[in-house]
C-alpha positions as CSV (number, residue, x, y, z in Angstrom):
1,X,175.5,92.9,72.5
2,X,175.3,90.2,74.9
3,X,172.4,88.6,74.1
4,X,173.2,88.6,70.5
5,X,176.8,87.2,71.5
6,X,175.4,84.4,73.3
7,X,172.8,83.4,70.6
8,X,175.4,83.8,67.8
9,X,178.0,81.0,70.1
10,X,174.6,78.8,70.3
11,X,174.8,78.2,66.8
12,X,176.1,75.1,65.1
13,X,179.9,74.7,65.4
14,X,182.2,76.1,62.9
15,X,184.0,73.8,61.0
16,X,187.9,74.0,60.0
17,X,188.2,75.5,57.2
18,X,190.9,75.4,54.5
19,X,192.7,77.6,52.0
20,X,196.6,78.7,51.8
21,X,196.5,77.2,54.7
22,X,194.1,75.2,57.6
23,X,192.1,77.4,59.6
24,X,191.2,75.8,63.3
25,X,187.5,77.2,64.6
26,X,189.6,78.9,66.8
27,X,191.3,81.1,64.4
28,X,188.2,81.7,62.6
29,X,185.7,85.2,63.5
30,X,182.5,83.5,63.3
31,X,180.8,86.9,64.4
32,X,181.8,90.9,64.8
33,X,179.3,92.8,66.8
34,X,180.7,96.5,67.5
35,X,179.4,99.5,68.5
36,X,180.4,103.3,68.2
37,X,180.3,105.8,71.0
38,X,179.2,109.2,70.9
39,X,180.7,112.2,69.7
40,X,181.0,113.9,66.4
41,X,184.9,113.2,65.6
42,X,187.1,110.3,66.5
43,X,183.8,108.3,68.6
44,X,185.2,105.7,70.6
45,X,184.9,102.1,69.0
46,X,184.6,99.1,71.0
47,X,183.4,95.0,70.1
48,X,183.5,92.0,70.6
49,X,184.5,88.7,68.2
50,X,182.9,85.7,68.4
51,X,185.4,83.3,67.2
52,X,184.2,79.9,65.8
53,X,185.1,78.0,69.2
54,X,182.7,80.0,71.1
55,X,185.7,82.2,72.5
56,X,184.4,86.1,72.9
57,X,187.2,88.6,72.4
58,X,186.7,92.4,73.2
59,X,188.4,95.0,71.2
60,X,188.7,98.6,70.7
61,X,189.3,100.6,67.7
62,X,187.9,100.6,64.2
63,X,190.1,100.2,61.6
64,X,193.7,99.3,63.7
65,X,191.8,96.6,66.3
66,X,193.6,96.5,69.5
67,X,192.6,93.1,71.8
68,X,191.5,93.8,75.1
69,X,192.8,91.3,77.7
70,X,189.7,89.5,79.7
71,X,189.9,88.1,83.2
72,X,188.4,86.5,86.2
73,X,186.8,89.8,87.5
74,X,186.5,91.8,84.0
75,X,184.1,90.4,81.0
76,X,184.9,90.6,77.5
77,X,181.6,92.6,78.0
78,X,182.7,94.6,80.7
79,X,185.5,95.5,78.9
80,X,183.4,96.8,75.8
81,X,181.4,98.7,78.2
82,X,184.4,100.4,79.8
83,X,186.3,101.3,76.6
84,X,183.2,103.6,75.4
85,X,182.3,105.2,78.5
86,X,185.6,105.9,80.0
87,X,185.6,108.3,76.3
């Protein structure tokens, strides 16, 4: 997941984009990578989004989506890798 993260944020900037409204790269998901855990009923769901600024934000849960808070010592990758083995 990483090294797909890291080549997808390489790319060429994502521009603003508009519609009902003005979208900043920022607020734009310019990439979803997730990945399921094991099990045979409710598997653990964790990713990352790669928003069009080149931020990476970790989540868990499929459908509902809940944002994983990174910091200084945890990765948004660390945090991934947490939420499916701590399952």
């Amino acid at each position: 997941m990483r090294e797909r993260a890291l080549a997808i944020r390489s790319e060429a900037p994502v521009e603003k984009a508009s519609g009902f409204r003005d979208y900043e790269p920022g607020d734009q998901v310019h990439a979803r990578l997730q990945i399921s855990g094991r099990g045979l009923i409710g598997k653990p769901v964790a990713g990352l989004d790669v928003r069009g600024d080149g931020e990476f934000v970790a989540y868990r849960g499929g459908l509902r989506r809940e944002e994983l808070g990174a910091s200084p010592e945890r990765t948004p990758f660390d945090l991934v890798r947490d939420t499916l083995a701590n399952r």
